[in-house]
Every structure is written in structure tokens, then in C-alpha cells.
C-alpha positions in Angstrom: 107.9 91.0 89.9 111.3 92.7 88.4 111.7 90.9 85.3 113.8 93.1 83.3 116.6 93.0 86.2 117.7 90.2 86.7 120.0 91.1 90.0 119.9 93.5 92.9 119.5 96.8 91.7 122.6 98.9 92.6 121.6 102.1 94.2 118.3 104.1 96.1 116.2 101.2 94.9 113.0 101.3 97.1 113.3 97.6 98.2 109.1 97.3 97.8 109.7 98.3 94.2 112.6 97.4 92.7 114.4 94.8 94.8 114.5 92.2 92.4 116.3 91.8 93.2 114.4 92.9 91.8 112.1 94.0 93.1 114.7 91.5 97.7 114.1 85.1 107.6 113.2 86.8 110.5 116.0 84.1 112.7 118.4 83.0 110.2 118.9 87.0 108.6 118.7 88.9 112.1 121.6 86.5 113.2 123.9 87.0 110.5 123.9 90.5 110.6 125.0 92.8 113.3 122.4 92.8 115.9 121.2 96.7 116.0 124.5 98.2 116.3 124.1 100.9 118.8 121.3 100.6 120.5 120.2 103.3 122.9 118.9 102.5 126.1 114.9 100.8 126.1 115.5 100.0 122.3 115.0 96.6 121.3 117.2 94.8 119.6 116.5 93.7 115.9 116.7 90.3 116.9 114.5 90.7 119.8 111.9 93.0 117.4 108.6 91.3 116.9 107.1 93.9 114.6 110.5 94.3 112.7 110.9 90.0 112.3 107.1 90.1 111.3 108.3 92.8 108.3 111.3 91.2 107.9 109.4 87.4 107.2 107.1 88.8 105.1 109.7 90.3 103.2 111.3 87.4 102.7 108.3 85.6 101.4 107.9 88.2 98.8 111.4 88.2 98.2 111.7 84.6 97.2 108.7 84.8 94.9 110.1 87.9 93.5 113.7 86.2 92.8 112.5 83.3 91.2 109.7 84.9 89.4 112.3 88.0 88.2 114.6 86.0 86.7 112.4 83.8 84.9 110.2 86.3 83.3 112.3 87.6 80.9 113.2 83.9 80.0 109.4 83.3 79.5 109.1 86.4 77.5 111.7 85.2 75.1 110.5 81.0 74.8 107.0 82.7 74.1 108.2 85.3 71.5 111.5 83.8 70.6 112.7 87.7 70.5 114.9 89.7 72.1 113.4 92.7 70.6 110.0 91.6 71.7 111.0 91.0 75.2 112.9 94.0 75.5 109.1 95.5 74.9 107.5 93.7 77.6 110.1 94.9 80.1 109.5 98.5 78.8 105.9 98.3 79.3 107.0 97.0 83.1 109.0 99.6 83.4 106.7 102.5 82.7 104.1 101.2 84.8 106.7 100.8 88.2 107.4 104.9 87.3 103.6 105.3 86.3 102.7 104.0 89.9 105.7 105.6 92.2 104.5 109.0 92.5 100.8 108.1 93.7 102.0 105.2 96.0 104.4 107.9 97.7 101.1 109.7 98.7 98.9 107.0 99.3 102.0 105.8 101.8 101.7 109.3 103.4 98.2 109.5 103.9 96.7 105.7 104.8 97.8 102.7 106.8 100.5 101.4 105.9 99.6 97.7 107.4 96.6 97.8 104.9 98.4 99.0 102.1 100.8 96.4 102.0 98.2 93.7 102.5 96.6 94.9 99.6 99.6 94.8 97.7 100.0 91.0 98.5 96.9 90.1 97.7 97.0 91.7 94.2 100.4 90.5 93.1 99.1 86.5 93.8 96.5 87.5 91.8 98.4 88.6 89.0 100.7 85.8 89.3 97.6 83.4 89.5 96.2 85.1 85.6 100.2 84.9 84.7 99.8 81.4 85.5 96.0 80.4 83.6 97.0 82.6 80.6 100.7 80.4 80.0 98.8 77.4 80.4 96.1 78.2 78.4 98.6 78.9 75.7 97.3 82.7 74.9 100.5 83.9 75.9 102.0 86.4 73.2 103.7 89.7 73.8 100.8 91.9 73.9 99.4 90.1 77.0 102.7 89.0 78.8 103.7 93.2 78.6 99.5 93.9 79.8 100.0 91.7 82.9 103.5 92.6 83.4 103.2 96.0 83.3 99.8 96.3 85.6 102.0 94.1 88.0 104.6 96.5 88.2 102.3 99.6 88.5 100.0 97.6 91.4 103.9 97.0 92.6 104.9 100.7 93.0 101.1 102.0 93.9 101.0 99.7 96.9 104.2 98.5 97.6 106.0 101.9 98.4 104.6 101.1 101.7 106.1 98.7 102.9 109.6 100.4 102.9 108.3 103.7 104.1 107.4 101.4 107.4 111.0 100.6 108.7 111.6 104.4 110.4 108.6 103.2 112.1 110.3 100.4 113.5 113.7 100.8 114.0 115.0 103.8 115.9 117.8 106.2 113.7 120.9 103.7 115.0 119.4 100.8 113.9 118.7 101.8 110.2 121.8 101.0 108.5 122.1 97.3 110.4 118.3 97.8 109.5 118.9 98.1 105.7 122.2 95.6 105.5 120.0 92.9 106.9 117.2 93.7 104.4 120.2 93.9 101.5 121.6 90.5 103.0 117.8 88.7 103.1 118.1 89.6 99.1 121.3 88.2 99.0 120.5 85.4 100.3 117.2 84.6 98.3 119.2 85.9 95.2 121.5 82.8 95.8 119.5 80.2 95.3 116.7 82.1 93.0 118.5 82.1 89.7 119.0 78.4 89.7 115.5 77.5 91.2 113.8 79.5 88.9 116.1 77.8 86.1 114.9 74.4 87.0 111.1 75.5 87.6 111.3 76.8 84.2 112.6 72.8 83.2 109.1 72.1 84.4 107.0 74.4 82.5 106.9 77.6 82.2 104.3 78.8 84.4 105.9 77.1 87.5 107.9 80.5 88.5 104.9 82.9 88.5 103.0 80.1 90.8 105.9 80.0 92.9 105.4 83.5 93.2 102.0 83.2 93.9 102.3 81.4 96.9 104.9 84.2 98.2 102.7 86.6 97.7 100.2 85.0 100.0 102.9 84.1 102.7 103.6 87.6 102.9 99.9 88.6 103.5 100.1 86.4 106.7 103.1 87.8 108.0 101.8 91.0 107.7 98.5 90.1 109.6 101.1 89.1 112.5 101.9 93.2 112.7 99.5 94.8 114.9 101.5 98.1 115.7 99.7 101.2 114.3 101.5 102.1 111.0 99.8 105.4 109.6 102.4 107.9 108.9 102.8 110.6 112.1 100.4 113.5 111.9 101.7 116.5 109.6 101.9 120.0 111.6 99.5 122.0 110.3 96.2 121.0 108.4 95.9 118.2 106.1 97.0 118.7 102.5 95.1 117.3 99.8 96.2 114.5 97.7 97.6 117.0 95.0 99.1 119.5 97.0 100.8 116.8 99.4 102.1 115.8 96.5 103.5 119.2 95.8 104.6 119.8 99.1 106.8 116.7 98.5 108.1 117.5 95.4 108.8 120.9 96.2 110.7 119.6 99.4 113.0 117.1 97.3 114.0 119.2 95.4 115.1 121.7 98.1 117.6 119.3 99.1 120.3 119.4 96.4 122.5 116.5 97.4 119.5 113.8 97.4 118.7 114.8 93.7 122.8 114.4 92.8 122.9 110.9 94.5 119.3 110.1 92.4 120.9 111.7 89.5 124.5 109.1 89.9 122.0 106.4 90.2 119.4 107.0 87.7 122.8 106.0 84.9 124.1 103.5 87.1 120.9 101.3 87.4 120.5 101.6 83.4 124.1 101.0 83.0 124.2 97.9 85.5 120.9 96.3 85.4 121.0 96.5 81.4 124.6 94.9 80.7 123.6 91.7 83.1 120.3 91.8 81.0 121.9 92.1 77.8 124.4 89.2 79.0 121.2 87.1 80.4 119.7 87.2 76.6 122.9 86.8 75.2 123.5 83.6 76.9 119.7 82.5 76.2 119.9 83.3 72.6 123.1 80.9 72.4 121.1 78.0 73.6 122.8 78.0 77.2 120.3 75.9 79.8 118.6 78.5 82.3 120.0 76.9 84.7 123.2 77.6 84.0 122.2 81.3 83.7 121.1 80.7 87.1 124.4 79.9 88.9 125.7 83.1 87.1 122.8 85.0 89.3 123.9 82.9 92.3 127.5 84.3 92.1 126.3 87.9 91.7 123.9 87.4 95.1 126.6 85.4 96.7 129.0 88.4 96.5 125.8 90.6 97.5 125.5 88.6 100.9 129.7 89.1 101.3 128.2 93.3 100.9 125.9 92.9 103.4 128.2 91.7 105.8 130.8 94.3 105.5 128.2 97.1 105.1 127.8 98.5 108.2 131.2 98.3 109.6 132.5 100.2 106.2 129.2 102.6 106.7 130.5 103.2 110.3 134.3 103.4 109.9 134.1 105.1 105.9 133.1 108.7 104.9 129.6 108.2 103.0 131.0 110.5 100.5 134.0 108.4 99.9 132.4 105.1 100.1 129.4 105.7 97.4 131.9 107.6 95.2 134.5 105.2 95.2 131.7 102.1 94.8 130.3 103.5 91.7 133.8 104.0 90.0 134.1 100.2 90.8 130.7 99.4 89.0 131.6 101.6 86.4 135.0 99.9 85.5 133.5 96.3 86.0 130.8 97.1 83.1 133.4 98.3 81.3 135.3 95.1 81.2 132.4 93.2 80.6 132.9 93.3 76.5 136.4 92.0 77.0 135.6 89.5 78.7 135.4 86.2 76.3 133.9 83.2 79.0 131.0 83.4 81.8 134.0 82.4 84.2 135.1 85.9 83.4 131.7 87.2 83.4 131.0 85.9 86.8 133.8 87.6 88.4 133.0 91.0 87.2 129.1 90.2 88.5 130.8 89.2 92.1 133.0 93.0 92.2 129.6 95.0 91.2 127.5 92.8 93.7 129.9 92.5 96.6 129.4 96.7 97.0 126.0 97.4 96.4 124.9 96.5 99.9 127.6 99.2 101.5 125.9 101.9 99.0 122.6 101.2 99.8 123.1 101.0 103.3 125.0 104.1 103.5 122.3 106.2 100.8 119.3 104.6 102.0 120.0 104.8 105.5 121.2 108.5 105.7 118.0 109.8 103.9 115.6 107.3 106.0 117.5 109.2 108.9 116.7 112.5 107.8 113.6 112.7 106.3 110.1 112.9 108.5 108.3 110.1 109.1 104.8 112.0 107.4 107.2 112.4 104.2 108.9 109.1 104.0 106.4 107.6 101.0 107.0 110.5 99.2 110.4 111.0 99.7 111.1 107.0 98.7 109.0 107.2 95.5 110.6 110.3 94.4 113.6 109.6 94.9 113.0 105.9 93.3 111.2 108.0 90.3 114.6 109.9 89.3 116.8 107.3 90.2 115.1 104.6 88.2 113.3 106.6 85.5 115.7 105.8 83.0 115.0 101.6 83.8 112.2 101.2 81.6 115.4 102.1 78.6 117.6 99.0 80.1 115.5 96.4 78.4 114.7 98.1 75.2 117.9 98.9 74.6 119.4 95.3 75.5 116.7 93.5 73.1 117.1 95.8 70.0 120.8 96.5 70.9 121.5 92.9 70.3 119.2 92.4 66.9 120.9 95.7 65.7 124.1 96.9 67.0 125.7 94.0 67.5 126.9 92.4 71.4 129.9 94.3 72.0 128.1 98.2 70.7 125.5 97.0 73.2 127.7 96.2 76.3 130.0 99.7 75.4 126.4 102.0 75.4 125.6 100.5 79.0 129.5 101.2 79.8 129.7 104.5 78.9 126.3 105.2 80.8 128.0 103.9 83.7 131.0 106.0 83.6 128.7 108.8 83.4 127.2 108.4 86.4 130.5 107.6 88.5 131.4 111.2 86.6 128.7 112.8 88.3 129.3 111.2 92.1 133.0 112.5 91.6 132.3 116.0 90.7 129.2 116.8 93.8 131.1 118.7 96.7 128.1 117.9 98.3 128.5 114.2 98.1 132.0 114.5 99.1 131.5 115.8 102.1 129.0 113.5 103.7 130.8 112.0 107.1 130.5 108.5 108.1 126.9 107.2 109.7 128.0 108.5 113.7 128.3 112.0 112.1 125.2 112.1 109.6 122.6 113.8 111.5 125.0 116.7 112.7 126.2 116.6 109.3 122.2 116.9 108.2 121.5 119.6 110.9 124.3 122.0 109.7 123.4 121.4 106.1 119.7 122.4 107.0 118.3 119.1 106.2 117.0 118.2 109.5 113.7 119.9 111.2 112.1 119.3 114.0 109.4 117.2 112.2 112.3 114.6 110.8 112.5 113.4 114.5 109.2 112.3 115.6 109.3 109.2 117.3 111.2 106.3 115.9 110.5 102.9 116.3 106.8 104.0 117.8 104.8 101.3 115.8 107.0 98.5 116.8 106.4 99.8 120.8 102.8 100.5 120.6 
């Protein structure tokens, strides 16, 4: 679950880990998106995809558990400690164990089946949900044991989960990534939609309705995933076989040869605090004034709603717009619509300024996400996504701590302005890398990758293989 953010995070999110959004239907999303875009002759389709619509399905079972259980948690954190200081605790404990667990899982993802690890995953998150639910209605619920549970979730989360995104090079050949990822950012949208005010009204039924809720999606996912029969380990490494330390040194030593992925991660890292800590702050905000959750909820709904706008306009602006431009230009946006987030004095207002960050997010993950998935090796790719995920979100963990003791301390306003500046930071950063500048639009990016030296031989391998075999 992805309690402290209560909407999509904005940018190089591992959608197994943190799509919430938080920590993100196999018919119903492959026809609303583009259909593969190019698609290069034997290729199938996305729509026509078994393997992919099996990923996709379980996905979106986890997805809907996720959404509802994400934005309730932080509501049941505060109806059980009546704190925003004390919930801001259990989403830092969550926090440290999704960055405890990222590294590992990147290896784990490297080095077993893939299939297996996310069934595992599955399994364990019901579970947790399952104790989530016997310990609320048990009534031994206090913050101690909500930030336990919560933050073993989130480590089992990133441990396990990091697999299940380091799978799609393995089904989708290198044209049909970014259609890939706007379908997966659309699928969030649309479960975003109607998650906030579901999860609002379970939460009028008790309070352990959301975590059962995502329980149950949990399981769903397991049985899609038993539908995938391709073979998912990650393609044999040239050379020998590293060991579990050294592989992970191999792939730290590699990410950090590649100066522009560390720049984007470095943008992000202050622009997921920035983001994902003002809606928080404005989620507690609104709780702490007695507003129903419900009504919170249809403030998420706008937010996904403008998300699901994104993902439709994603690829074509990921086709037709410099990447450079685009991500640069997105983040300014985000940066400018925290900033008017203090100013603005009704959740009409509020609303609007969560529909102008959402309605982009989708075109920067599609045009990040998809460039690196493109370049990076398929015996790297669970390292590369945890590593990447570790910089970009290992400032996350902050968002809720500094939302709950913000509020009990400096005051609404002081809080909103710290997550603003932060913000603007991180746009600073995007604006002044020559290296981001110069990324060319998705038809370009590999002989953009090959002259920058980002592209071996091993990057190639042999997309799409699982989803053949």
C-alpha cells in the first residue's frame, strides 16, 4: 500500500513500488490507449498480447486494492491517533522500509524468476492486509503497530514487487514501451478515479473495510499472474555469474556511469517530496477540519481524472515533443502549481491546481520511464528500476513527517511554502542539465543513446521474448 501519497507519484516511480498511486483492465485499458504504436513486423499488438493483458489484469487488481487502501491509510492512521504528528510517523516508518527494500529487490529481480517473485509478492501483501484487518478490529491498533505493519508492507512491497515492472521489456518490444507505460499510467488513472471516493465510503463502514478490500486485490492479482506462462528470468549476463553483492556493485557502478539518469533521479527525488507532501499536507488539512472522507475523495478523483486526460496525450506528445523539452517544461508546471497551492483559499481552487499537476505526469513518465526501459539490458533492468527508484524517492519517507509536524508546528501556509520551494528546486535542476536538454523525441532515443554511449550490445537482447515463448 502507498499510504503517505495519496495520488500518482509524479516522476521515475517504479509502478510495483510506488504507484499509489501509490504504489497504479486488460480490454477496457488496451482500447483506450493507442494500440502499440509502431509495431514492427511479427509483433503483436498490445491488445492482441496475452502475456502483456495477463500483467496488465493483475496490475489492475493490485492497483485497485492499492488505491483504495492508499488513500485510506493515512485517514486510519489519523481516526486511530487523532494526530497528524503521529501519522506523519507511521508514513515515515513506510517510507524507510519501501527504500530499505529497493536495493535487494533490484537484485533479486536480476537474479530469479520473475513470475515467482511477483506471486510471492501477492500473497504477502493479502496477508498483511488480512493482520491490518484482525488487528483494527480487534481494537489494538495504536501507532506503534499501524507504522510495524505499514512499514513491513512497504519493504515486502519494494523486496518483491520490483519485479513486476522489470517484466514489461520482456513483453513489449522497444516501440511498444511508451504506449506500454501510458496504458499502465492511464490503468492508474482510471482506478485513481473512483478510489478516493470508494475508499471514503468504505471508511463510512469501518475502518478496516479498505485494507480488506485490498486484500482481495492482492489475491486477484496472484491469479492473473498464474495465467502468465512465458519464461520471465532475466536474460543471461555475458560472462560468469556475479554474486549477490558484487551484482549489486556492478549495478551501482553502472548507474552511476550514466550521468543523465542520476540528473533526472536527482529532479525527481525534490519533486516527489515537493508534490506528494503538499496533497498530503492538504489531505490532513481537510481531515483535521472535520471534512467527510468522502469528500476528500472526489478531490483524489479530480487529480486521477486529469491523470487519465495525461495518459491519453502521452504518447503522441512523447512522439512529436523533444524529451528534454517535455520533462523540463512539465516540472516547471508542477513546480508553479504547488506554488499556488497556499493562495488558494477553497478546494474548488485546490482541485484545479491537482488537475494541472496530474494531467502531465503521465507524458513524464512515459517519456523517462520509457527511454531508460529502452536502453538499459534486460539482465540490469531490477537494478536499474530500484536504483533509480532509491534516489528518486529517497527523500519520500520526509513528505509525511514533514506534512504532520509541519502542520502542529509551523503553521498551514509555512508548510505548503517548504514543499514549494522544494519543488522549484527540482524544476531548477531539470533546467540547468545540457544533458537533459538534449534528449530527442522517442523515434530518435536509441540513436540518441548509442551516440551518448548508453547503449551496448547487451541492452538489445530480445524484446518481447517472454510474451513469444
Amino acid at each position: 500500500m502507498n499510504a503517505p501519497t495519496p495520488a500518482p507519484t509524479p516522476a521515475l516511480a517504479d509502478p510495483s513500488v510506488a504507484a499509489s498511486a501509490a504504489d497504479l483492465a486488460p480490454a477496457s485499458a488496451a482500447a483506450s490507449a493507442p494500440d502499440s504504436g509502431p509495431t514492427p513486423d511479427g509483433a503483436l499488438p498490445l491488445r492482441r498480447n496475452r502475456e502483456y493483458l495477463a500483467w496488465l489484469s493483475g496490475d489492475l487488481a493490485l492497483g485497485i486494492g492499492a488505491g483504495v487502501g492508499g488513500f485510506a491509510f493515512p485517514l486510519v492512521a489519523f481516526a486511530v491517533t487523532g494526530s497528524a504528528a503521529a501519522t506523519g510517523v507511521v508514513g515515515l516508518v513506510q517510507g524507510v522500509g519501501l527504500l530499505a527494500g529497493m536495493l535487494p529487490g533490484g537484485v533479486l529481480a536480476d537474479r530469479f524468476d520473475r513470475r515467482r517473485l511477483r506471486l510471492l509478492a501477492g500473497m504477502l501483501g493479502a496477508l498483511a492486509q488480512l493482520v491490518l484487518v484482525a488487528v483494527l478490529l480487534a481494537g489494538w491498533a495504536d501507532v506503534t503497530v499501524l507504522a510495524v505493519i505499514a512499514g513491513l508492507d512497504r519493504f515486502r512491497g519494494a523486496l518483491l514487487g520490483t519485479a513486476s515492472g522489470a517484466m514489461l521489456k520482456q513483453l513489449v518490444t522497444p516501440e511498444q514501451l511508451p504506449a506500454a507505460v501510458s496504458v499502465d499510467e492511464g490503468r492508474t488513472a482510471a482506478v485513481q478515479l473512483g478510489a478516493g471516493p470508494l475508499g471514503g465510503a468504505l471508511l463510512g463502514v469501518g475502518l478496516a473495510v479498505p485494507a480488506l478490500v485490498q486484500a482481495v486485490g492482492s489475491l486477484v492479482g496472484v491469479v492473473c499472474t498464474l495465467f502468465m506462462r512465458g519464461n520471465y528470468r532475466a536474460l543471461p549476463e555475458h560472462g560468469p555469474r556475479l554474486g549477490a553483492l558484487a551484482s549489486l556493485r556492478e549495478g551501482i557502478s553502472w548507474l552511476l556511469g550514466q550521468r543523465l539518469r542520476v540528473q533526472i533521479a536527482a529532479c525527481a527525488t525534490l519533486v516527489n517530496l515537493a508534490v506528494n507532501g503538499a496533497l498530503l499536507t492538504i489531505t490532513l488539512m481537510l481531515a483535521a477540519d472535520g471534512v467527510p472522507a468522502a469528500r476528500i475523495g472526489l478531490l483524489m478523483t479530480t487529480l486521477a481524472a486529469a491523470v487519465l486526460v495525461g495518459a491519453f496525450l502521452a504518447p503522441g506528445l512523447v512522439a512529436a515533443v523533444p524529451t528534454g523539452v517535455l520533462v523540463i517544461v512539465e516540472f516547471c508546471v508542477l513546480a508553479l502549481a504547488v506554488a499556488a497551492m497556499p493562495l488558494m483559499p477553497s478546494l474548488w481552487g485546490i482541485g484545479a491546481l491537482a488537475a494541472l499537476i496530474g494531467v502531465g505526469i503521465p507524458a513524464i513518465n512515459a517519456a523517462v520511464m520509457g527511454y531508460f526501459m529502452n536502453i538499459t539490458p534486460d539482465a540490469m533492468q531490477g537494478r536499474a528500476q530500484t536504483m533509480t527508484g532509491l534516489i528518486s524517492l529517497g527523500l519520500m519517507p520526509l513528505a509525511p513527517a514533514i506534512a504532520g509536524f509541519g502542520l502542529e508546528t509551523l503553521g498551514r501556509s509555512t508548510t505548503l511554502g517548504i514543499f514549494a520551494a522544494l519543488c522549484a528546486a527540482g524544476a531548477l535542476v531539470g533546467l540547468l542539465s545540457r544533458s537533459l536538454r538534449q534528449v530527442p523525441s522517442s523515434g530518435r532515443w536509441e540513436e540518441h543513446a548509442r551516440a551518448a554511449g548508453w547503449v551496448t550490445a547487451a541492452a538489445e537482447g530480445t524484446p518481447g521474448a517472454a510474451a513469444a515463448s
